[in-house]
Each structure stands twice: as C-alpha cells, then as structure tokens.
C-alpha positions in Angstrom: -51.8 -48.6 44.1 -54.4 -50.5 46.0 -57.0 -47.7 44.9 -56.3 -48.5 41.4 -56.0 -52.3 41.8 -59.3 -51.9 43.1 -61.0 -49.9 40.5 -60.0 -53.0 38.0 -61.6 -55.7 40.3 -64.6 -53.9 39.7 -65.2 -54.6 36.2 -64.5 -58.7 37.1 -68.0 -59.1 38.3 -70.0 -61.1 35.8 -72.1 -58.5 35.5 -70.0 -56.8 33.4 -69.3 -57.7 29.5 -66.8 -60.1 29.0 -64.8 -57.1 27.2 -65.0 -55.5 30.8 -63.8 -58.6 32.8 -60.5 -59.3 30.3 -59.9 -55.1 30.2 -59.8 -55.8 34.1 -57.2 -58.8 34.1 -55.4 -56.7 31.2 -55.2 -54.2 33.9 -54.6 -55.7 37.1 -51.4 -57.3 34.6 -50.2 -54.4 33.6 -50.2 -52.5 37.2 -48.3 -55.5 39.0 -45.8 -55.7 36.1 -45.3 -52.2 35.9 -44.9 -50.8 39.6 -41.6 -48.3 40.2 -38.8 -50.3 41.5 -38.2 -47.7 43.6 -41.2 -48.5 46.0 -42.3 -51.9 47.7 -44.2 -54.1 45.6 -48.1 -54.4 46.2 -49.7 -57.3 45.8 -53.2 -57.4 44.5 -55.4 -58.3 47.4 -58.6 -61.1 46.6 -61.3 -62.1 48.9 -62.8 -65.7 48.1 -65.7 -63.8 46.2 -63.4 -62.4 43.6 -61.0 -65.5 43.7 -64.1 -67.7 42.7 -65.2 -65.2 40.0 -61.5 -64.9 38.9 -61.3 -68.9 38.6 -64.9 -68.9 36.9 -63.3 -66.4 34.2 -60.4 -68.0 33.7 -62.3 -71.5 33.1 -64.5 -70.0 30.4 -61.5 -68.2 28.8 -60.0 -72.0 28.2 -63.4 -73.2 27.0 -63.8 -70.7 24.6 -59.9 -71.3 23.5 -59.2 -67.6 25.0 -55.5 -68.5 25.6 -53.7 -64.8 26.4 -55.9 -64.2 29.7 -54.7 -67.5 30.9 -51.3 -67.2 29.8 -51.5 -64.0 31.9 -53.6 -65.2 34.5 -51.0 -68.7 35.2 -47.7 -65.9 34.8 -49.5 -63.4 37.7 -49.7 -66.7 39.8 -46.8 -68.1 39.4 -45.3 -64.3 40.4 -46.9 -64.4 43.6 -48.5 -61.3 42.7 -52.3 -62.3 44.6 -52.9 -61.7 48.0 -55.2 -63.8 49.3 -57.4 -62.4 52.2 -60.4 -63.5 54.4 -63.0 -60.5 54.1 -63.3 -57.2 52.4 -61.3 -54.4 53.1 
C-alpha cells in the first residue's frame, strides 16, 4: 500500500499539471477509503515538503472555487488518514 500511496504523491509536485496533482488527491482518496477490512489500515505518510505543497494545492483549489478536492481534502483530515513524518523515507 505504501508503494502505491507513493506513486500518487508523485504527481503532487507542481511540476505536474494541475490535472496531475487532483488525479493524485483523487487517488490517494480512493486508496485510504478503499483498503480491505481485513488488513490494518495504512495511513498515507507526508513529510513537511509534500504537506506544504498539499496545503498550497488545496489553497488554489478554493481560489479557483474547485470545491470537490477540498471537500475530499477536509474528509481525509478529519479521518486521520495523514501521517505526518519528519524526513523521507
């Protein structure tokens, strides 16, 4: 899971097309929502770097009245679904 968590936080770099970077939340959404019940839940692990870049998304999403990535974005916080870690790993 964290293989494919990571693949998605990839494409959040703003590098990438803003298609990219929402096709990344989309799918970093979809994996957390949709792991087996069966296994222990994975939460999606963020260094400060993607945090920022996450926040800096999110901020231009509102401004541009974007309002599904941050009703997705708020719902994935309020899950608990972000790990928040001090380097890279």
């Amino acid at each position: 899971m964290r293989l494919l968590y990571n693949q998605f936080l990839g494409y959040l770099s703003f590098q990438r097309s803003l298609g990219h970077q929402l096709g990344a939340l989309f799918g970093l959404y979809l994996l957390y929502f949709t792991q087996p019940d069966e296994m222990p839940i994975q939460r999606i692990k963020l260094n400060q770097s993607i945090w920022g870049t996450m926040q800096q998304l999110i901020a231009f999403c509102k401004s541009q009245g974007l309002l599904e990535p941050v009703f997705l974005f708020h719902k994935m916080l309020r899950s608990g679904c972000f790990l928040h870690i001090a380097g890279t790993e």
